[in-house]
N, C-alpha and C positions, 0 to 999 in steps of 0.2 A: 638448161632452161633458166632464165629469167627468176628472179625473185618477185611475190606483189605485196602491194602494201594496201594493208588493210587498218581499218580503224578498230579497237577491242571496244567490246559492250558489256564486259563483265573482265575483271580480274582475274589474268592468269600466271599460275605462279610458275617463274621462267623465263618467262615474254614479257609480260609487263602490265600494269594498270588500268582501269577502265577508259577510254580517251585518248588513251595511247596509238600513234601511227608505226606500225612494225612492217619491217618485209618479211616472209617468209616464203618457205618454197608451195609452189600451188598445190601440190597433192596435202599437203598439211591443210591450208585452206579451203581446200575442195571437200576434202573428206572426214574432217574435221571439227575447226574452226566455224566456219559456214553452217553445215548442216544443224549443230549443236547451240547456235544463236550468240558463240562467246565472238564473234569478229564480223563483219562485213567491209565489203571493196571501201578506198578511202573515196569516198563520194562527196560530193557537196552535202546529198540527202543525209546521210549514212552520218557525217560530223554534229547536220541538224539536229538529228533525232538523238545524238548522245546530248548534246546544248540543253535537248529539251529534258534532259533523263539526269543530269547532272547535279541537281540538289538531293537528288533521290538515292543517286548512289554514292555519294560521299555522305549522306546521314547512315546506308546500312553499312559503309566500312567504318564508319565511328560507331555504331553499335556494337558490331562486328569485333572490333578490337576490346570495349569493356565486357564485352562478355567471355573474352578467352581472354583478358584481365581476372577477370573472376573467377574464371576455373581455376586459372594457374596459381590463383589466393590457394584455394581450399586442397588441390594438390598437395602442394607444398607441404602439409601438416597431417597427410595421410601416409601409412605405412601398409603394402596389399601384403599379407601372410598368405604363403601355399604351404600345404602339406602334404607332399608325396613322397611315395617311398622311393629309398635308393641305397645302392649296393654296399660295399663298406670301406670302397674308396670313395663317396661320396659321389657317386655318379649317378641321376635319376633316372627311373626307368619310365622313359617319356621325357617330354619337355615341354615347357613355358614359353606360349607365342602370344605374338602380339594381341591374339583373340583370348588369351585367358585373360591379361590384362586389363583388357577393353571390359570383360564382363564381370571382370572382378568390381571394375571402378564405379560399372554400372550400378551394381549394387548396394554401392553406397552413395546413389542418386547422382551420379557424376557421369554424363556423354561425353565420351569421347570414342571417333572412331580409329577401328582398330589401324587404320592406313598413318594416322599420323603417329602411331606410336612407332618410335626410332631405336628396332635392335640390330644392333650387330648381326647376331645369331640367337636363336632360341635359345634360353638356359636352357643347362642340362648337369647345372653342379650345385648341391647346396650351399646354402652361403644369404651374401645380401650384397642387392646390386641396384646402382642407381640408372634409371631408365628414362629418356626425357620424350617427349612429348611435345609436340610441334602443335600448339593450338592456332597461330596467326603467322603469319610471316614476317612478326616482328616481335612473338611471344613460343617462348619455351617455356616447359615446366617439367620437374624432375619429381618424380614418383620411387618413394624406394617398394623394394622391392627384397622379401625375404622367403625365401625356402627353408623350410623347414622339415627335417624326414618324421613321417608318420608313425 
């Protein structure tokens, strides 16, 4: 089946930009794109109505970008300490996901959600590891990251 092209009304990361005309496959756009309000058919209307939306969504992707400027400032200068125990080759019993991360950082007044935090695999060894952080799709930040046994 045929690709269609549709016009995006939000930023998607992948595909492409708000304004943007993409083809993709119709089950994506059917069940998707569409229902979700990120795409509609590439219409006359449908171009309108981004025309008419377009001061509006290039002010929130420049806000958007200084604000995960900003976090990725105060990142930077942060160290999360864990404390758990582990065996005595230094193996922990459990592990550090992307969700402790997240709530670790939370706590020191810092959102970020746990999806863009970027592991490999869960630690699961003491030590110290640098762990980055996808704030923008044009902003990383690296958060260390230190275990320490209990």
């Amino acid at each position: 089946m045929a690709n269609i092209e549709l016009v995006l009304l939000k930023d998607i990361d992948g595909l492409g930009l708000a304004g943007a005309i993409v083809k993709v496959a119709p089950g994506y756009a059917r069940n998707y794109l569409e229902p979700k309000g990120f795409a509609a058919k590439a219409s006359k209307g449908a171009i309108r109505q981004f025309e008419a939306r377009k001061d509006e969504i290039v002010a929130n992707r420049k806000a958007a970008l200084e604000g995960a400027q900003a976090i990725a400032a105060k990142i930077t200068d942060i160290e999360v300490l864990f404390t758990m125990e582990a065996s005595d080759d230094n193996v922990l019993f459990g592990s550090i996901t992307e969700r402790n991360i997240a709530e670790s950082l939370a706590e020191k007044d810092i959102k970020v959600s746990r999806n863009d935090i970027k592991l490999t695999e869960h630690i699961k060894m003491l030590g110290k590891y640098d762990v980055d952080i996808d704030l923008h799709n044009s902003v990383t930040a690296t958060v260390k990251v230190v275990v320490e046994r209990a």
